[in-house]
C-alpha positions in Angstrom: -109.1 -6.8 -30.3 -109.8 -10.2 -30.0 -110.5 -12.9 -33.2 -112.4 -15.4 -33.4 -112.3 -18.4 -35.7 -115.6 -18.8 -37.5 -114.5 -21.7 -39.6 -113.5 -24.2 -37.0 -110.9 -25.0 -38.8 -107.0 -25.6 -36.5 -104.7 -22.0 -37.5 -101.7 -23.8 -38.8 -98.3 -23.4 -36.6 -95.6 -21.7 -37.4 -92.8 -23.0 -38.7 -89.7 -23.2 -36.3 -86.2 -21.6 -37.5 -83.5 -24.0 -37.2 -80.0 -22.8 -36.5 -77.1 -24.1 -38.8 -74.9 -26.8 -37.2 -71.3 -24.7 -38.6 -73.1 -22.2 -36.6 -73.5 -23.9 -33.5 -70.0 -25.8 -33.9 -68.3 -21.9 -34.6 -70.4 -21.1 -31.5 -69.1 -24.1 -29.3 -65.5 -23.1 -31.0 -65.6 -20.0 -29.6 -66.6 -20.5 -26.2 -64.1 -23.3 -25.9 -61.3 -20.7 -27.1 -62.3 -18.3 -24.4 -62.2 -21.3 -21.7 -59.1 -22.1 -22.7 -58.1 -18.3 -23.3 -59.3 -17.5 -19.9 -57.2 -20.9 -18.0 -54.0 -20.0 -19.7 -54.4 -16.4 -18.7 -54.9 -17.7 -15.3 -51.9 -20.1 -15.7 -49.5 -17.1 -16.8 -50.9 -14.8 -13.8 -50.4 -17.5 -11.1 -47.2 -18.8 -12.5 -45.9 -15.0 -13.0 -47.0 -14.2 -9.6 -44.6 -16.7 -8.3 -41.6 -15.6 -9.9 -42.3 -12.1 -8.6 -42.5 -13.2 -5.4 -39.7 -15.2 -5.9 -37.8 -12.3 -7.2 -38.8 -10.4 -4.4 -37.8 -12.7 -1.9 -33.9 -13.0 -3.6 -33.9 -9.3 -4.1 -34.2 -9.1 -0.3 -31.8 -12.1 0.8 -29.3 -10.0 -1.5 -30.1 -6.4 0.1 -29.5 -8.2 3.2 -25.9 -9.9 2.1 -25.2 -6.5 0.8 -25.7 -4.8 4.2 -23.7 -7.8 5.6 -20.8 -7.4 3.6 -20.3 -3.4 3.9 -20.5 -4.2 7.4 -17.6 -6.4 6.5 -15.6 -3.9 4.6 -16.1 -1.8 7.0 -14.3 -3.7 9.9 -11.4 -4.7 7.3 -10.9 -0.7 5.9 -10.7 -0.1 9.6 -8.3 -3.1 10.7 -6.4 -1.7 7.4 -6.1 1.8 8.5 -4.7 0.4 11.9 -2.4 -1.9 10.4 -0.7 1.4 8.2 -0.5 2.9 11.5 1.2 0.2 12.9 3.6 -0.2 9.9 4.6 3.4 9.8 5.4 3.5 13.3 7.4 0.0 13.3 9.3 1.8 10.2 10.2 4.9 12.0 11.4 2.3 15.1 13.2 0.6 12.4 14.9 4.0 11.3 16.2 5.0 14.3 17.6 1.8 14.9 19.1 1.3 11.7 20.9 5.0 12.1 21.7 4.5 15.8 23.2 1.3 14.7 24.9 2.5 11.5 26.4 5.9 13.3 28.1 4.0 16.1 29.5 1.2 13.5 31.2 4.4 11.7 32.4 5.6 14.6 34.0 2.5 15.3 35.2 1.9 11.8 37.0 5.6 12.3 38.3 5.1 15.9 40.1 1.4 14.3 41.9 3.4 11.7 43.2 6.3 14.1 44.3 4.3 17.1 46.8 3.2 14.3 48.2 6.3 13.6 50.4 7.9 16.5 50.5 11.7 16.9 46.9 12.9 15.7 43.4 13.1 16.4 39.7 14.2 14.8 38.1 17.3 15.9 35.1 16.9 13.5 33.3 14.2 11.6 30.3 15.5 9.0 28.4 12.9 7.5 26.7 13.2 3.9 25.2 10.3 2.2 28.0 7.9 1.9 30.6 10.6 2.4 32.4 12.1 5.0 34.4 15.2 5.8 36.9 15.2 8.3 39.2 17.7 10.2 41.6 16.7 13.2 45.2 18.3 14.1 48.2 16.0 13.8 51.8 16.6 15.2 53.3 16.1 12.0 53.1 15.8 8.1 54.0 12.2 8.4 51.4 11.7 10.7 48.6 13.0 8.4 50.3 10.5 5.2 50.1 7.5 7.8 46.7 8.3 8.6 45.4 8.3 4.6 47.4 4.9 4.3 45.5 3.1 7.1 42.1 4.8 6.2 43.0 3.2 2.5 44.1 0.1 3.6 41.0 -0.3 6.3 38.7 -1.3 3.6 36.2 1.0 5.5 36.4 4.2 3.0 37.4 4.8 -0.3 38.3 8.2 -2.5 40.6 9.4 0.0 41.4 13.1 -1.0 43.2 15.5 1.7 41.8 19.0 1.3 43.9 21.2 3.3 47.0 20.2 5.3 49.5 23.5 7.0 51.1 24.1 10.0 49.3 26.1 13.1 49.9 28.0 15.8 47.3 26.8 18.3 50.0 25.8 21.1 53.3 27.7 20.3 55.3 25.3 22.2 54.3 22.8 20.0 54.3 22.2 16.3 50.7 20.7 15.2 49.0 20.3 11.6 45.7 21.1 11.0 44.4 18.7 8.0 41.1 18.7 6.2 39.7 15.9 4.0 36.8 14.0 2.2 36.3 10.0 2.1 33.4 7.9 0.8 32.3 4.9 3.0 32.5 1.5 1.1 30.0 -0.9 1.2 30.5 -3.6 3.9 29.7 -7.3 3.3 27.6 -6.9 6.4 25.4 -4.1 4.7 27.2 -1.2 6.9 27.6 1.3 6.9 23.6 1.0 7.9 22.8 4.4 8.0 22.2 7.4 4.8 21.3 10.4 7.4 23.0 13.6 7.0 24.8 15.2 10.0 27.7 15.5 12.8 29.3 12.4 13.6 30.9 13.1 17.7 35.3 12.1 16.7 36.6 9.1 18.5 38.9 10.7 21.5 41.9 12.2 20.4 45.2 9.8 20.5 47.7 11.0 22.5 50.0 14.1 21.1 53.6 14.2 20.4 55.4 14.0 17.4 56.0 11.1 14.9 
Protein backbone atom coordinates (compact mmCIF):
# COMPACT_ATOMS: atom_id res chain seq x y z
CA UNK A 1 0.00 0.00 0.00
CA UNK A 2 1.47 3.05 -0.60
CA UNK A 3 0.61 6.67 1.40
CA UNK A 4 0.59 9.63 0.35
CA UNK A 5 0.96 12.97 2.17
CA UNK A 6 -2.05 15.22 1.41
CA UNK A 7 -0.97 17.88 3.76
CA UNK A 8 2.43 18.84 2.51
CA UNK A 9 3.55 19.06 5.51
CA UNK A 10 7.58 17.18 6.42
CA UNK A 11 6.60 13.57 8.56
CA UNK A 12 8.77 14.29 11.54
CA UNK A 13 11.96 11.92 12.09
CA UNK A 14 12.38 9.55 14.40
CA UNK A 15 14.08 10.03 17.25
CA UNK A 16 17.56 8.14 17.46
CA UNK A 17 18.30 5.79 20.61
CA UNK A 18 21.44 6.65 22.22
CA UNK A 19 23.49 3.95 23.97
CA UNK A 20 24.75 4.68 27.64
CA UNK A 21 28.40 5.54 27.88
CA UNK A 22 28.81 2.83 31.31
CA UNK A 23 27.47 0.74 28.58
CA UNK A 24 29.94 1.31 25.98
CA UNK A 25 32.90 1.59 28.59
CA UNK A 26 31.50 -2.12 30.18
CA UNK A 27 31.55 -3.04 26.44
CA UNK A 28 35.16 -1.65 25.68
CA UNK A 29 36.02 -3.42 29.26
CA UNK A 30 35.14 -6.49 28.14
CA UNK A 31 36.62 -6.83 24.94
CA UNK A 32 39.86 -5.50 26.40
CA UNK A 33 39.68 -8.46 29.07
CA UNK A 34 39.23 -11.02 26.33
CA UNK A 35 42.41 -9.40 24.46
CA UNK A 36 44.23 -9.63 27.14
CA UNK A 37 42.65 -13.08 28.24
CA UNK A 38 43.32 -14.38 24.86
CA UNK A 39 47.50 -12.96 24.80
CA UNK A 40 48.10 -14.44 28.19
CA UNK A 41 46.60 -17.67 27.16
CA UNK A 42 48.82 -17.46 24.25
CA UNK A 43 51.74 -16.55 26.59
CA UNK A 44 51.17 -19.68 28.97
CA UNK A 45 50.76 -22.07 25.66
CA UNK A 46 54.02 -20.86 24.05
CA UNK A 47 55.91 -20.61 27.25
CA UNK A 48 54.49 -24.23 28.43
CA UNK A 49 55.32 -25.53 25.05
CA UNK A 50 58.88 -24.79 25.63
CA UNK A 51 59.34 -26.43 28.82
CA UNK A 52 57.75 -29.58 27.32
CA UNK A 53 60.02 -29.64 24.84
CA UNK A 54 62.61 -28.89 27.05
CA UNK A 55 61.60 -31.65 29.29
CA UNK A 56 61.45 -33.83 26.42
CA UNK A 57 64.72 -33.04 25.23
CA UNK A 58 66.47 -33.85 29.06
CA UNK A 59 64.22 -36.86 29.34
CA UNK A 60 66.04 -38.14 26.30
CA UNK A 61 69.85 -36.88 27.08
CA UNK A 62 69.01 -38.97 30.40
CA UNK A 63 67.56 -42.27 28.65
CA UNK A 64 70.69 -41.96 26.74
CA UNK A 65 73.15 -41.58 29.95
CA UNK A 66 71.10 -44.34 31.38
CA UNK A 67 71.84 -46.72 28.42
CA UNK A 68 75.44 -45.39 28.74
CA UNK A 69 76.04 -46.31 32.12
CA UNK A 70 74.35 -49.95 32.15
CA UNK A 71 76.69 -50.43 29.39
CA UNK A 72 79.16 -49.33 31.95
CA UNK A 73 78.11 -51.69 34.70
CA UNK A 74 78.01 -54.10 32.57
CA UNK A 75 81.77 -54.08 31.52
CA UNK A 76 82.66 -53.57 35.41
CA UNK A 77 80.10 -56.70 36.73
CA UNK A 78 82.07 -58.57 34.05
CA UNK A 79 85.75 -57.34 34.91
CA UNK A 80 84.39 -58.16 38.56
CA UNK A 81 83.41 -61.71 37.89
CA UNK A 82 86.94 -62.10 36.22
CA UNK A 83 88.74 -60.65 38.94
CA UNK A 84 86.86 -63.35 41.64
CA UNK A 85 88.11 -65.83 39.31
CA UNK A 86 91.42 -64.71 39.33
CA UNK A 87 91.42 -64.32 43.20
CA UNK A 88 90.18 -67.73 43.92
CA UNK A 89 92.55 -69.31 41.70
CA UNK A 90 95.72 -67.17 43.08
CA UNK A 91 94.23 -68.38 46.62
CA UNK A 92 94.22 -72.02 45.87
CA UNK A 93 98.00 -71.31 44.33
CA UNK A 94 98.56 -69.71 47.57
CA UNK A 95 97.25 -72.89 49.44
CA UNK A 96 99.27 -75.23 48.03
CA UNK A 97 102.16 -73.25 48.54
CA UNK A 98 101.53 -72.44 51.94
CA UNK A 99 101.01 -76.47 52.79
CA UNK A 100 103.92 -77.53 50.45
CA UNK A 101 105.91 -75.10 52.34
CA UNK A 102 104.60 -75.75 55.87
CA UNK A 103 104.75 -79.82 55.41
CA UNK A 104 108.43 -79.82 54.40
CA UNK A 105 109.37 -77.11 57.35
CA UNK A 106 107.80 -79.94 59.80
CA UNK A 107 109.50 -82.41 58.40
CA UNK A 108 112.57 -80.61 59.01
CA UNK A 109 111.65 -79.49 62.44
CA UNK A 110 111.14 -83.46 63.10
CA UNK A 111 114.32 -84.78 61.30
CA UNK A 112 116.48 -81.83 63.73
CA UNK A 113 115.12 -83.43 66.83
CA UNK A 114 115.81 -87.21 65.81
CA UNK A 115 119.20 -86.89 64.26
CA UNK A 116 119.86 -86.09 68.03
CA UNK A 117 118.76 -89.05 69.43
CA UNK A 118 120.92 -92.24 68.71
CA UNK A 119 119.20 -95.69 68.34
CA UNK A 120 115.61 -94.79 66.91
CA UNK A 121 113.71 -93.80 64.06
CA UNK A 122 109.81 -92.77 62.88
CA UNK A 123 107.79 -95.16 60.96
CA UNK A 124 104.79 -92.78 60.82
CA UNK A 125 103.95 -89.10 61.14
CA UNK A 126 99.88 -88.16 61.05
CA UNK A 127 99.14 -84.70 61.01
CA UNK A 128 95.90 -83.10 62.64
CA UNK A 129 95.50 -79.46 62.98
CA UNK A 130 98.31 -78.40 65.08
CA UNK A 131 98.86 -81.90 66.39
CA UNK A 132 100.71 -84.80 65.55
CA UNK A 133 100.90 -88.50 66.20
CA UNK A 134 103.80 -90.33 65.95
CA UNK A 135 105.05 -94.00 65.98
CA UNK A 136 108.86 -95.15 65.32
CA UNK A 137 110.81 -98.26 66.87
CA UNK A 138 113.77 -97.34 69.14
CA UNK A 139 116.55 -99.81 70.41
CA UNK A 140 116.01 -98.89 73.91
CA UNK A 141 113.82 -97.28 76.64
CA UNK A 142 116.40 -94.70 77.11
CA UNK A 143 116.32 -93.96 73.60
CA UNK A 144 112.52 -93.20 73.58
CA UNK A 145 113.19 -90.69 77.10
CA UNK A 146 116.07 -88.94 75.05
CA UNK A 147 113.87 -88.46 72.21
CA UNK A 148 110.80 -86.62 74.40
CA UNK A 149 113.69 -84.44 75.94
CA UNK A 150 114.94 -83.05 72.64
CA UNK A 151 111.36 -82.88 71.09
CA UNK A 152 110.74 -80.64 74.49
CA UNK A 153 113.66 -78.75 74.46
CA UNK A 154 113.43 -78.13 70.36
CA UNK A 155 110.92 -75.43 70.95
CA UNK A 156 109.21 -76.99 67.83
CA UNK A 157 106.27 -78.98 69.79
CA UNK A 158 104.72 -78.80 72.95
CA UNK A 159 102.28 -81.38 75.08
CA UNK A 160 104.55 -84.17 74.71
CA UNK A 161 102.59 -87.25 75.89
CA UNK A 162 103.99 -90.96 75.11
CA UNK A 163 101.05 -93.28 74.38
CA UNK A 164 102.40 -96.60 74.20
CA UNK A 165 106.05 -97.72 74.76
CA UNK A 166 106.89 -102.03 74.99
CA UNK A 167 109.29 -104.20 73.80
CA UNK A 168 108.81 -106.26 70.24
CA UNK A 169 109.72 -109.00 68.57
CA UNK A 170 110.10 -107.71 65.03
CA UNK A 171 113.95 -108.88 64.64
CA UNK A 172 114.61 -111.60 67.44
CA UNK A 173 118.21 -110.98 67.32
CA UNK A 174 117.65 -107.67 68.32
CA UNK A 175 115.90 -105.93 71.20
CA UNK A 176 113.75 -102.83 69.61
CA UNK A 177 110.79 -100.66 71.25
CA UNK A 178 107.98 -99.79 69.56
CA UNK A 179 106.59 -96.24 71.03
CA UNK A 180 103.54 -94.27 70.17
CA UNK A 181 102.93 -90.63 71.02
CA UNK A 182 100.98 -87.26 70.52
CA UNK A 183 102.68 -83.57 70.35
CA UNK A 184 101.15 -80.24 69.50
CA UNK A 185 103.27 -77.90 67.09
CA UNK A 186 104.11 -74.54 68.75
CA UNK A 187 103.85 -71.50 67.04
CA UNK A 188 107.08 -70.21 65.34
CA UNK A 189 108.15 -66.59 65.40
CA UNK A 190 108.31 -67.13 61.63
CA UNK A 191 104.53 -68.06 61.44
CA UNK A 192 105.37 -71.90 60.93
CA UNK A 193 104.30 -74.27 61.09
CA UNK A 194 102.47 -72.73 57.76
CA UNK A 195 100.24 -75.30 57.09
CA UNK A 196 96.55 -76.62 59.10
CA UNK A 197 95.86 -79.67 56.48
CA UNK A 198 95.05 -82.99 57.84
CA UNK A 199 97.04 -85.96 56.77
CA UNK A 200 100.38 -88.38 56.51
CA UNK A 201 103.48 -86.62 57.03
CA UNK A 202 106.42 -89.28 54.94
CA UNK A 203 109.17 -89.84 58.55
CA UNK A 204 112.63 -88.42 58.12
CA UNK A 205 114.94 -91.66 57.31
CA UNK A 206 115.45 -93.77 60.16
CA UNK A 207 118.84 -93.14 62.23
CA UNK A 208 120.95 -95.82 62.35
CA UNK A 209 120.04 -98.88 64.87
CA UNK A 210 121.90 -100.16 67.75
CA UNK A 211 121.47 -99.77 71.16
CA UNK A 212 121.92 -96.68 73.51
Amino acid sequence: MIRINLLGQARPKAAKQTVPLEATVQILLFGAAVVVAAVVLVVVYISQSRQLDQTKARIRELQSEKTSLQQIKSQVDQFESQRAVLQQRIDVIETLQKNRSGAQDLLQMVANTVVRVDALWLTSINRNGDSLDIEGEAGSINAVANFITELKRSGYFTNVEIKDAKENDIRPSVETYGFSMSVVIAPQPNGAPATQATGATQPPPPAPKGRS
